[in-house]
C-alpha positions as CSV (number, residue, x, y, z in Angstrom):
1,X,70.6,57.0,-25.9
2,X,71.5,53.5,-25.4
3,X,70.2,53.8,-21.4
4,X,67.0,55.4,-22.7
5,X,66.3,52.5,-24.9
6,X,67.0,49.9,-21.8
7,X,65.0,52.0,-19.3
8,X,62.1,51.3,-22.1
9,X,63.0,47.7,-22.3
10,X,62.7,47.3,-18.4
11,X,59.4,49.3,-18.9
12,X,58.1,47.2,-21.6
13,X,59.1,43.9,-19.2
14,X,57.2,45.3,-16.7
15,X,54.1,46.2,-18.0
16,X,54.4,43.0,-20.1
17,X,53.9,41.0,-17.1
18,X,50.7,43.7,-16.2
19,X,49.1,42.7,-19.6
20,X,47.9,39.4,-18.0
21,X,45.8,41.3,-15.4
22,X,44.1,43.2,-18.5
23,X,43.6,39.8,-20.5
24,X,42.4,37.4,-17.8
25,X,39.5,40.4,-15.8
26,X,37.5,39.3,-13.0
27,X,34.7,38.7,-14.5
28,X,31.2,37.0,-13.3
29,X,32.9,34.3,-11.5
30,X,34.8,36.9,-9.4
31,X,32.0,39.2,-8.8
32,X,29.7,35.9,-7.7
33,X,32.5,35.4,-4.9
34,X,32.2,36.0,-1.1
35,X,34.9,38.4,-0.5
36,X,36.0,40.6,2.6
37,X,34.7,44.0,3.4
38,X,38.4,45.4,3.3
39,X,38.8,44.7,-0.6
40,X,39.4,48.5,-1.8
41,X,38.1,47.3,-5.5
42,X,39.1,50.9,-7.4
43,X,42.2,51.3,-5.8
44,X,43.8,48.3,-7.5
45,X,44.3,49.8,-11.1
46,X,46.3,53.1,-9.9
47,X,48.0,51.1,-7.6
48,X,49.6,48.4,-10.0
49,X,50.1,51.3,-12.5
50,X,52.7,52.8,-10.3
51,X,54.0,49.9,-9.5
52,X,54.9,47.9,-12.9
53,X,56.5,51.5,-13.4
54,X,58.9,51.1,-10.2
55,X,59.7,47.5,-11.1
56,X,60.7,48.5,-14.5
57,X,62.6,51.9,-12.9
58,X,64.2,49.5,-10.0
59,X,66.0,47.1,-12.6
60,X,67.1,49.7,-15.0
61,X,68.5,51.5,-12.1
62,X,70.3,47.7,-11.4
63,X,71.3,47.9,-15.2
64,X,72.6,51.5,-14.9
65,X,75.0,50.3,-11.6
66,X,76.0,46.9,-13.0
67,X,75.1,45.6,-16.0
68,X,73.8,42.8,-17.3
69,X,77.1,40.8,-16.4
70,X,77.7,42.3,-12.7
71,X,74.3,42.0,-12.2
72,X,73.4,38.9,-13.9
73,X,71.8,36.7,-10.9
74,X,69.8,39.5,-9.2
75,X,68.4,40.4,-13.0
76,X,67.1,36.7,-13.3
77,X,65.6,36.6,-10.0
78,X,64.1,39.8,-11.2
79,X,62.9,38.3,-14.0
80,X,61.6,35.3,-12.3
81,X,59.2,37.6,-10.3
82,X,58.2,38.9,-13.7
83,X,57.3,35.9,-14.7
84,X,55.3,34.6,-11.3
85,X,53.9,38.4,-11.3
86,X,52.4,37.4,-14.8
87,X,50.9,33.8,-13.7
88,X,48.5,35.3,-11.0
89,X,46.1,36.8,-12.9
90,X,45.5,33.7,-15.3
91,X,45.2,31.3,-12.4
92,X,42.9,33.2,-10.1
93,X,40.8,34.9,-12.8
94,X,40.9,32.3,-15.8
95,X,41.8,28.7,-14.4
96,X,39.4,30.1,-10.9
97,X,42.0,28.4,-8.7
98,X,42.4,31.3,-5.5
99,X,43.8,28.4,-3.3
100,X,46.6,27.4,-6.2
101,X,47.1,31.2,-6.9
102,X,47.7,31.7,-2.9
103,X,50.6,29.2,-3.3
104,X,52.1,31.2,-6.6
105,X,51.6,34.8,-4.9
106,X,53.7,33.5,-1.6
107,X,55.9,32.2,-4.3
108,X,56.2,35.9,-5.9
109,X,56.2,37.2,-2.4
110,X,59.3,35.7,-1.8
111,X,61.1,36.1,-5.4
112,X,60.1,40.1,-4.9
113,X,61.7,40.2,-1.3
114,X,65.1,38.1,-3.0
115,X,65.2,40.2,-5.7
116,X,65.2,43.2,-2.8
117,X,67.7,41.6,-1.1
118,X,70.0,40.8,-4.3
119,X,69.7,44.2,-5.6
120,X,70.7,46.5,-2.2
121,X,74.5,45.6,-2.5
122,X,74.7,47.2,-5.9
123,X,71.9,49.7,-5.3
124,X,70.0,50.7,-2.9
125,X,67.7,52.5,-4.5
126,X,67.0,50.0,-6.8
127,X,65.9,47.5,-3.9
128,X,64.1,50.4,-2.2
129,X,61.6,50.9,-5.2
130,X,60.6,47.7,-4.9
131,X,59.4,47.8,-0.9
132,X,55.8,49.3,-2.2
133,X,55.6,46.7,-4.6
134,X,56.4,44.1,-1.9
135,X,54.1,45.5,0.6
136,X,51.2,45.8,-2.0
137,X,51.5,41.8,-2.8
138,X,51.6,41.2,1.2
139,X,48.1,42.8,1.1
140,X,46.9,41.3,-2.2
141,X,48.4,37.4,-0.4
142,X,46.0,38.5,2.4
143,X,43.1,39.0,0.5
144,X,44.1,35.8,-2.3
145,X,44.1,33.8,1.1
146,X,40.6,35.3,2.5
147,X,38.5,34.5,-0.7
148,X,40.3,31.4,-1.0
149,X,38.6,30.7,2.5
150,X,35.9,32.5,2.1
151,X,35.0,30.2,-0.6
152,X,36.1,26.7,-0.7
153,X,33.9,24.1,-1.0
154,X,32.4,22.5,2.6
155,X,34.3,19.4,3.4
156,X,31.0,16.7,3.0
157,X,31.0,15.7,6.7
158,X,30.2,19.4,7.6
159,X,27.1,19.5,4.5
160,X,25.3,16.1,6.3
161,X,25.6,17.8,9.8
């Protein structure tokens, strides 16, 4: 019983950190961008769906194998990419910073790919459930970094030309 209720904690952690790509949406701003032709815009939802679900699987499957005290550095880097997984959305959608949200999704990039690292030792499938999830933020970096360039203002020497 006790596991069940920390598999739902993980879960809940998870998803927590998906509530801020509900709260902060795309809105007019976004839709008024220039944006590449290889933005899938549906699959996005489904996607991240399965994935906050194998983030929360991948540290309860940590838990399960160590607990909190073996595993107490892998589950705060875990947590850290919780965290940075929760700041994208509010800085790209709500502050309408892409080239500061390109920083803070290389940032997540490489907190996901540490946590990976951290968790093999103790469980490989734990690390393993999170490869999607890196691979998915390698493609959302790409396209951060394309509408970042897509649309940043013209230095001034290239508007008097």
């Amino acid at each position: 019983m006790d596991s069940l209720l920390v598999l739902v904690a993980f879960q809940a952690a998870s998803f927590a950190a998906a509530a801020t790509g509900v709260i902060f949406r795309s809105g007019e701003w976004y839709k008024q961008l220039d944006k590449p032709g290889w933005r899938p815009p549906w699959l996005f939802a489904p996607v991240w769906t399965v994935l906050y679900a194998s983030i929360g699987l991948s540290g309860w499957l940590l838990w399960l194998e160590a607990g909190i005290a073996g595993a107490a550095f892998p589950l705060s880097v875990y947590a850290v990419q919780l965290l940075l997984n929760a700041a994208w959305s509010p800085i790209f959608f709500a502050l309408h910073q892409p080239g500061l949200a390109a920083v803070e999704i290389m940032l997540l990039w490489a907190a996901i790919l540490a946590t990976i690292i951290l968790f093999y030792p103790a469980n490989s499938g734990a690390a393993l459930l999170l490869v999607p999830y890196l691979t998915w933020v390698s493609f959302a970096a790409a396209l951060n970094v394309s509408i970042w360039r897509r649309n940043r203002p013209k230095p001034l020497s290239e508007g008097a030309r």
